[in-house]
N, C-alpha and C positions, 0 to 999 in steps of 0.2 A: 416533556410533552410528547405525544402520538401524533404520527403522520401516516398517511395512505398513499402508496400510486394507482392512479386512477386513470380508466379510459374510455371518458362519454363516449368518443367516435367508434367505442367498440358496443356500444348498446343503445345507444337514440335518447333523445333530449327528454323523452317521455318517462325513462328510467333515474335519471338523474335526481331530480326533486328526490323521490324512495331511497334513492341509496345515500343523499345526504342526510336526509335523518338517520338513518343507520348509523353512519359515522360518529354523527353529533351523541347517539344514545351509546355507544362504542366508547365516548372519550377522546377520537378524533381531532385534532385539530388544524394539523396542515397535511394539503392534498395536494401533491406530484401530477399534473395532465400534460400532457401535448407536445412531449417531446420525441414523439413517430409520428408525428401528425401533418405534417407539412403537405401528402396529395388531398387530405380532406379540406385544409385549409386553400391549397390551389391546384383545384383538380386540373386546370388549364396553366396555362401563363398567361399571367394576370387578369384571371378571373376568379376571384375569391369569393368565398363560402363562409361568411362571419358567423349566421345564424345560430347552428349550434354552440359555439365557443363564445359568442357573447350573453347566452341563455343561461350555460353552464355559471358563467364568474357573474350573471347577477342571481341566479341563488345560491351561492356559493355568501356571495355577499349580503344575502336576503337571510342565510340563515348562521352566518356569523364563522364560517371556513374561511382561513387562509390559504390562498394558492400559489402553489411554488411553481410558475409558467417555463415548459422547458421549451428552448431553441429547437426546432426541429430537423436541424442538420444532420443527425446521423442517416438519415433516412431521405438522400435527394429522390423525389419522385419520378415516375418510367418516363415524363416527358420530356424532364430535363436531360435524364441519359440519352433518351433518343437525341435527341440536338446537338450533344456535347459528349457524346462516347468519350472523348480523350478526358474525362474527371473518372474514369473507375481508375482506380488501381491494379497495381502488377505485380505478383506473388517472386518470391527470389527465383521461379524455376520461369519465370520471364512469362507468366500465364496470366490473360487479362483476368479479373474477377469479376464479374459477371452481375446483373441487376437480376431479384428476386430474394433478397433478405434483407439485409444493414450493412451499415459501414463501406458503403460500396462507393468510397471517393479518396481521392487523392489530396495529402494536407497541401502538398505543393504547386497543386491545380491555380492556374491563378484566374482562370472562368469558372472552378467553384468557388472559389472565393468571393468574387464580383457577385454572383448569385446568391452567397451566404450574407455578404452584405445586403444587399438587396431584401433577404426575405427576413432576415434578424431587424432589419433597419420598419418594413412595418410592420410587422409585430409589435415591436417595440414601443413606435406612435401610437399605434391603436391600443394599446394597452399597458403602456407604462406607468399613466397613472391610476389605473385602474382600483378603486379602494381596495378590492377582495383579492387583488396581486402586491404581494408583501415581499417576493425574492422569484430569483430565478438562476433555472441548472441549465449552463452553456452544455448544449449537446447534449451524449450518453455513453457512459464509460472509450472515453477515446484508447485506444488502440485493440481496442477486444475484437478477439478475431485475425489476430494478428497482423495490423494493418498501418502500425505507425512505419514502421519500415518499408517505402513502396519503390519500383524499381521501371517506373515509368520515364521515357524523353524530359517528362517534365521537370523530375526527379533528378535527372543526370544532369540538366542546365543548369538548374538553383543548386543545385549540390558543387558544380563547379563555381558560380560565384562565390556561394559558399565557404569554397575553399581562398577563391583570390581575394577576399577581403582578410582572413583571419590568415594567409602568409603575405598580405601585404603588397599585393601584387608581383612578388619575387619569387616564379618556379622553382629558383635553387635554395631557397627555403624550405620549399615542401619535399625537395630530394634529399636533404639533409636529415627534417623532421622523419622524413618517410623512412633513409635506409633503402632507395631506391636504388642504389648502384647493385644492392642485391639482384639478382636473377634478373640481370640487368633491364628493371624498371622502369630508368628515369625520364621523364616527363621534357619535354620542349615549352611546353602551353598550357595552363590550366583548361583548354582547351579537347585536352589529349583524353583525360583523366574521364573514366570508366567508372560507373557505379561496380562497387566489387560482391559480383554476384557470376555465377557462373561459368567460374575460372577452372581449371583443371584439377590444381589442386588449392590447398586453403587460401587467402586472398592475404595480402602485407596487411600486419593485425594493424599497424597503425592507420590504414587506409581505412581499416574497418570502424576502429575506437572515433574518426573523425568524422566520420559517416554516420554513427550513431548518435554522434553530438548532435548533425544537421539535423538526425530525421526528429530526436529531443526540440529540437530550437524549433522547427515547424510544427509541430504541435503545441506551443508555444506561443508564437506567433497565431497560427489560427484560432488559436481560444482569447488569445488577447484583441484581434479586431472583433468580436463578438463582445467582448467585455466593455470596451471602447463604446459598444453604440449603445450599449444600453445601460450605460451610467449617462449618457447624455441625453436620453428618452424617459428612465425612467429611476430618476433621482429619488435616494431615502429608500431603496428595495438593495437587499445584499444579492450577491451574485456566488453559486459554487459551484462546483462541478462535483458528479458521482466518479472515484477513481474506484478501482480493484484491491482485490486482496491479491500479494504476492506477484505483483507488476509493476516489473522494473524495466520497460522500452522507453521509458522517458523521464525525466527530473521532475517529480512531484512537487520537490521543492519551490522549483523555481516556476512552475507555472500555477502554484495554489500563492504568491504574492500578488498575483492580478485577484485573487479573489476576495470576498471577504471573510471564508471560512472554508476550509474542506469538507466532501462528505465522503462517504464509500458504501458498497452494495456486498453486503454479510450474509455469505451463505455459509455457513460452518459445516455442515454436511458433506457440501461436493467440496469446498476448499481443504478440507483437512485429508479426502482419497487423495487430489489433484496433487495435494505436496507429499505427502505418506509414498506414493507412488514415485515422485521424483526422488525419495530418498532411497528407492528400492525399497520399501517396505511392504509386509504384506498386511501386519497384525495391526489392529485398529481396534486398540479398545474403545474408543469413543468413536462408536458407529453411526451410533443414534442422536448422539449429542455436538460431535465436533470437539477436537482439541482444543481445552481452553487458554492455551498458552499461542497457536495461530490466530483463534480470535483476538485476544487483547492486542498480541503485537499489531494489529492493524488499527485498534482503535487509537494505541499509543503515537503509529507514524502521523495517524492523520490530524492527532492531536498537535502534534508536532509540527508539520506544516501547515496546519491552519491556525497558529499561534495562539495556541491554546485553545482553540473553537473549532470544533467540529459536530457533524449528525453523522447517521448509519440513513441514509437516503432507503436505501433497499435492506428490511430484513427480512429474511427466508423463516417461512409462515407456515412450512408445510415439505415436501416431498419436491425437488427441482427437477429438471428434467433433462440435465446435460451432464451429471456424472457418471462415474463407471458408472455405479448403482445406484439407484434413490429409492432411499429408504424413506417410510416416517419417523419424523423426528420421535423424540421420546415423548412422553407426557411430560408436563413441565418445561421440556427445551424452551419455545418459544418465549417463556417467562422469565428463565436461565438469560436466555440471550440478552432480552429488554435490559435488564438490571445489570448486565455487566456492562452494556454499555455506557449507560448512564452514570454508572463505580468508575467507571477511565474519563466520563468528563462531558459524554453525549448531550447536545442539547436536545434535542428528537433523534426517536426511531421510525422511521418510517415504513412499514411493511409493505412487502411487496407478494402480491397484488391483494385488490379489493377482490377483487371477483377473478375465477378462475374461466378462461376463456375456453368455448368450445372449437374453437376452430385454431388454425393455422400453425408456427411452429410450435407453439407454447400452450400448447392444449392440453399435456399435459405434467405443466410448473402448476403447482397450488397457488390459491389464495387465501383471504378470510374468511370465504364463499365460493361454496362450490357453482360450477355454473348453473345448478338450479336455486341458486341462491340462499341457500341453505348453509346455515353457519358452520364453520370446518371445525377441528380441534385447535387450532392455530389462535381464531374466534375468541374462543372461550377465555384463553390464556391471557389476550390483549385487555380482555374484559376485566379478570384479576388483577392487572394491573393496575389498569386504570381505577379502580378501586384502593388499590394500595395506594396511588402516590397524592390520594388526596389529602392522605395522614403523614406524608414522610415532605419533610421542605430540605431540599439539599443547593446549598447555595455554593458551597465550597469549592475553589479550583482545587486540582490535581496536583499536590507538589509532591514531588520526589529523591527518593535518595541517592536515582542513579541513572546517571546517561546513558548512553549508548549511541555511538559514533555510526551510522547507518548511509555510505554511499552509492551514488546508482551510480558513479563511474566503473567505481572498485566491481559492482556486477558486471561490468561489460566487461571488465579485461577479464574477470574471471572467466564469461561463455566465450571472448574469443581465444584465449589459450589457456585452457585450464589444466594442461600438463597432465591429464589423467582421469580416469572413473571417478565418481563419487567428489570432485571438487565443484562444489557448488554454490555462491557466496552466499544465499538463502539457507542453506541447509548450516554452514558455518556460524553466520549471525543468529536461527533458532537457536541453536548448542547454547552461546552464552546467552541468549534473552531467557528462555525457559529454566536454566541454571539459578538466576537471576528470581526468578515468579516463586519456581521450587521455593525459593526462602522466605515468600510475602515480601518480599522489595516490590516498591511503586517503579516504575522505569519509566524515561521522558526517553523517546530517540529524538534524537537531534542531529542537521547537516555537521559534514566538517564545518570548522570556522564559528561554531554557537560558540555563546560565551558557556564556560564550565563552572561557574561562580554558584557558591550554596553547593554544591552536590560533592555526600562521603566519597563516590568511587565513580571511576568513567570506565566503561569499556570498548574499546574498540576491536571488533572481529576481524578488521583488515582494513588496512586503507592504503590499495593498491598506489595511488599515485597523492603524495602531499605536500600540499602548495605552501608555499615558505608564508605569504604574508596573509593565509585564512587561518588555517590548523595548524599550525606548525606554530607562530606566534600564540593561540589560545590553549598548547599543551604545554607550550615552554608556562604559562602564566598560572598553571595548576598547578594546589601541592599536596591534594589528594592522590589515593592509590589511582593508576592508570596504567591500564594492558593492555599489551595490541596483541592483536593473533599475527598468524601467520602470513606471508608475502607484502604485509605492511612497506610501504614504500619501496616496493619491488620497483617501479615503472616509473618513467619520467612521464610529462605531459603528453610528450609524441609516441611513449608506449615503446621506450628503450630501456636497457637493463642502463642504471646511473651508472655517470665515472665513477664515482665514490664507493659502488658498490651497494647492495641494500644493507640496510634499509634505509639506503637515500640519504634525503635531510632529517630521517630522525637519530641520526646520528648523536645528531647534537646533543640529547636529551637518554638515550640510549645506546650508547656507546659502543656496539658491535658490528660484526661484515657477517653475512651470508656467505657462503665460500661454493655452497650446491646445496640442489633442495633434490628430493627424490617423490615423484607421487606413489603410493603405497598400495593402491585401490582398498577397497574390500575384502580383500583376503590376505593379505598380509600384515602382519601384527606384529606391531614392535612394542616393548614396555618402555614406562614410564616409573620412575623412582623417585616421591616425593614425600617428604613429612612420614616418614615407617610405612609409606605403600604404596602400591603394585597399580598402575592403570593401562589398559589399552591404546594402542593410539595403530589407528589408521587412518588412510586417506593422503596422509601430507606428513614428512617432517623434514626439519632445514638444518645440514650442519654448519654450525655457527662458531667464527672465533670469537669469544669475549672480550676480546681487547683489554681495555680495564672495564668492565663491568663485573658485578659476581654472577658468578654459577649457583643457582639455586636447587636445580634438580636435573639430573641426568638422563641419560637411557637407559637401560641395562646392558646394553655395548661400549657404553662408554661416554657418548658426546653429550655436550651441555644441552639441557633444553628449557630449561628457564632461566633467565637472565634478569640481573636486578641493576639499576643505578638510583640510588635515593626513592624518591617514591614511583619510577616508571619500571615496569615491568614489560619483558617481550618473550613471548611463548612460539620456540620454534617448530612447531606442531601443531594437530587439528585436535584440539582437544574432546574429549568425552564429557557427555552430562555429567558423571558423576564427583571427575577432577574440579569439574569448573564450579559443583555445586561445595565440594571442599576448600577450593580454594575461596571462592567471594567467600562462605563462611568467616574464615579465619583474618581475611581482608578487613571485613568488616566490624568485627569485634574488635578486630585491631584500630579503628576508627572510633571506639566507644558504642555501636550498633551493634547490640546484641542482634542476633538473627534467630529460628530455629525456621527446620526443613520441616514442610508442609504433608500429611499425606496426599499420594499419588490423587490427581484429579478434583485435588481440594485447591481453591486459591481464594489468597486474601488480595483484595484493592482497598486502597483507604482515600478519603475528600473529605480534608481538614480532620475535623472530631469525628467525623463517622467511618464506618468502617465495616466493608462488605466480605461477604464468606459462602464462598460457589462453592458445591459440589456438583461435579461432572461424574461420578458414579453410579452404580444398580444400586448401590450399599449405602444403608445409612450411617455416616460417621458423626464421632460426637468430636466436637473443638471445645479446646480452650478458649472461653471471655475473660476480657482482664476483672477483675473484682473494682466493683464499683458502677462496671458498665449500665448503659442503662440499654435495656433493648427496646428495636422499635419493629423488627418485623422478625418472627421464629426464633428460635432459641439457641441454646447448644451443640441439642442433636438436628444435626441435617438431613431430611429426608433423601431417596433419592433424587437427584437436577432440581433440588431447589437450594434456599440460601438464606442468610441472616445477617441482619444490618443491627448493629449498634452503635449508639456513641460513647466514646471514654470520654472522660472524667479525668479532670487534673492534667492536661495535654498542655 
């Protein structure tokens, strides 16, 4: 199904009626309003402004739209700053942020809060049961803007309770966890204890990793008293939140369990500069189109946390207006994207925006409508759709033949001491996902601690710190192939090198020591000697005793760098696309899974019997169908950015 975000308060109640038939002749079905809306809603304290917003959800409901009602928190209005300066937030260089855009409060404010209760709580009443309000998005992308991290008085208090709840109220607990006798540290008083911002030189990483828990847990907390009030207001409506692509400031995990589904906002254009650019890259052959291996990984995480159910809240419909460069997408993109979301499991895409606004920051982001209302090229494409999918019934969940072990810890210890250039745990976990896609494998990510049951192969890119009674019990219970990357079980809880040495407790299961790791950057190149050939390897490698495990492949200096025990695998290096595309090969055959490697910007998804085939190319490629198949949208040869859906036969 189709969804719109939409903004009556940006056009008058007068436009409204017009642009819902629009949608409805569009194929339309659920519409995103009101979650910047909060000064329109109460331009005073407590003097509320229904009018338009109850006009809007009775033709909405008059002509048969669902509305996805968002909380309007991201966006406290000037009069509540005025009253309450101490809710903005405070940059790590100790600098207040300032009222005149978004996101301008503190999770740990506990007078926004009281306010967030307050304005979620009637909302909610007035419109919970609302027939034409079907669900609703807590907020709008929490931490964007970098703001889940804040470094306010307020910040410092609940960060010290914080802390004296989870050591128990025993400071010599936290000088133990911490390593405070270092540069002599140690604490009298949970009292003592400093947000770590500001320090001369880098801050005790463990102070840091415990810090990013809390500011993780308050955002957490804050999306859950908002969830809290409106399952009690407004029963039988789901609740989600829009997260990001490629944001890791907080546990998605665990704060998409308060919800009933995750969503995320898909801009494939600026997200694929945004990460290209963190790898140091410059070349971008998908300029026009976006990397199709960044887009699925997002559909896959959020599939992932939202157990099995997710939407794309926000699809990018056009030219955005916050990357390096904004291009227009290619022709076809927009129809490319639809479809691959819904190949990974999407229940709606939602386009973002209806109309393209002439004023303010975003004047000029696209929409489906340019601001003289005039239909974009974005338009056209949704229009194609919505045509296609009234011949295509895709009922099928997503199963897959391979995990992928993906944690936001293991990201934090990586930015807080990542030993070198180019170590980035983003950049590591792409290597094997795209490795992975290269051979049409379907991928589920999933937290530590999922169960690994049905799936040929697991991978894990790193699992900086692993807890004996999550992962560590559901890796011992696997007896599929399983490989971990590099610094896997480097780090205890508190973000110490283990007594045992790494890798920790996967000792048990892989039976080697780390002895030293070196980081390598970018320019240095060491080989790799595997199966008759030669690979690269930079960024990272670890020399490793084998203990009794086997030596599978070497360096060309000499030390081991694949290490084997029965079916668990541990790679002491940062491997290259092209090993890892060799090695899952040979894994998986060796499983009974034939595989074969995809051309470049081609990728297969499959849902149940059906089975989809992107091209992200200028170039038409022709694919292999299996014989017998039956098709149901385009053929064998792919044009270019478009695609073909078949069902096999005898599955």
């Amino acid at each position: 199904m189709l969804g719109v975000c939409y903004y009556p308060e940006h056009w008058g109640i007068e436009r409204v009626e017009e642009d819902f038939g629009r949608m409805k002749e569009l194929g339309i079905e659920y519409v995103r309003i009101g979650e910047f809306a909060w000064s329109r809603i109460e331009p005073e304290r407590g003097k509320f402004n229904w009018d338009w917003l109850d006009k809007t959800l009775e033709l909405a409901e008059k002509m048969g739209l669902k509305i996805v009602l968002g909380t309007p928190t991201a966006t406290p209005p000037k009069w509540l700053v005025d009253e309450h300066p101490e809710i903005l937030p405070v940059d790590k260089d100790g600098r207040v942020k300032n009222f005149g855009s978004r996101r301008h409060y503190c999770f740990s404010s506990s007078v926004y809060r009281e306010e967030v209760k307050r304005i979620v709580t009637i909302i909610a009443k007035r419109y919970g049961k609302h027939p034409a309000v079907v669900g609703w998005q807590t907020d709008n992308e929490y931490g964007c803007h970098d703001t889940v991290r804040c470094y306010c008085p307020r910040c410092k208090k609940a960060f010290q309770k914080w802390l004296e709840r989870k050591y128990e109220g025993d400071i010599e607990k936290l000088n133990k966890a911490w390593g405070t006798v270092f540069w002599s540290q140690e604490y009298r008083s949970f009292e003592e204890i400093e947000l770590p911002n500001l320090t001369p030189a880098d801050p005790n990483p463990s102070h840091l990793l415990d810090y990013y828990r809390f500011a993780s847990d308050q955002v957490m907390e804050f999306n859950g008293l908002q969830v809290e009030i409106i399952r009690e207001y407004s029963p039988g409506r789901f609740i989600t939140h829009n997260f990001m692509s490629g944001f890791t400031d907080f546990d998605h995990y665990k704060l998409s369990k308060d919800l009933d589904f995750a969503s995320w906002d898909n801009y494939p254009l600026g997200h694929t500069l945004v990460f290209l650019k963190m790898r140091g890259e410059t070349k971008n052959p998908f300029d026009r189109v976006g990397h199709p291996d960044i887009i699925s990984f997002s559909h896959d995480l959020y599939r992932g946390a939202g157990r099995g159910r997710f939407w794309v809240m926000e699809q990018q419909a056009g030219p955005v207006n916050w990357a390096p460069y904004n291009l227009w997408p290619a022709r076809g993109a927009v129809r490319l994207w639809t479809w691959q979301a819904f190949a990974h499991g999407a229940e709606v895409v939602s386009y973002f925006r209806w109309r393209q606004v002439p004023f303010a920051q975003e004047q000029m982001h696209s929409g489906l409508l340019a601001p003289d209302s005039a239909p974009s090229f974005g338009y056209h494409e949704v229009k194609q759709v919505f045509e296609e999918l009234k011949n295509i019934d895709i009922n099928e969940p997503v199963k897959s033949e391979v995990a992928l072990v993906f944690d936001y810890e293991t990201a934090w210890v990586f930015s807080i001491q990542p030993h070198g250039e180019g170590v980035n745990y983003l950049d590591l976990v792409f290597r094997f996902y795209s490795a992975l896609r290269g051979l049409g494998l379907n991928v589920d990510i999933v937290p530590p601690g999922s169960s690994l049951e049905g799936y040929r192969m697991v991978v894990v890119p790193s699992l900086a710190i692993v807890k004996e009674e999550e992962a560590l019990e559901t890796f011992k219970r696997y007896s599929g192939p399983l490989i971990f990357g590099p610094r896997s079980g480097s780090k205890t809880e508190t973000f110490q090198i283990p007594p045992e040495m790494p890798p920790g407790l996967l000792k048990e299961i892989i039976p080697v020591e780390v002895k030293r790791v070196e980081s390598l950057g970018t320019g240095n190149v060491e080989v790799l000697l595997w199966d008759g050939k030669k690979y690269p390897v930079t960024i990272w490698r670890e020399d490793v005793d084998p203990t009794i495990a086997e030596v599978v492949a070497r360096f060309e200096d000499g030390p081991g760098a694949i290490f084997r025990k029965e079916n668990v695998y541990y790679l002491a290096f940062w491997p290259d696309r092209e090993f890892l595309l060799d090695l899952f090969e040979k894994l998986m055959k060796e499983t009974g899974h034939v595989v074969r490697r995809l051309p470049e910007g081609v990728r297969i998804q499959k849902r149940g019997d059906i089975v989809f085939a992107f091209n992200f190319t200028p170039e038409e490629i022709e694919i292999e169908i299996p014989e017998g198949s039956q098709m149901i949208l385009g053929d064998h040869k792919l044009p270019p950015y478009s695609l073909a859906i078949w069902k096999e036969t005898g599955r």
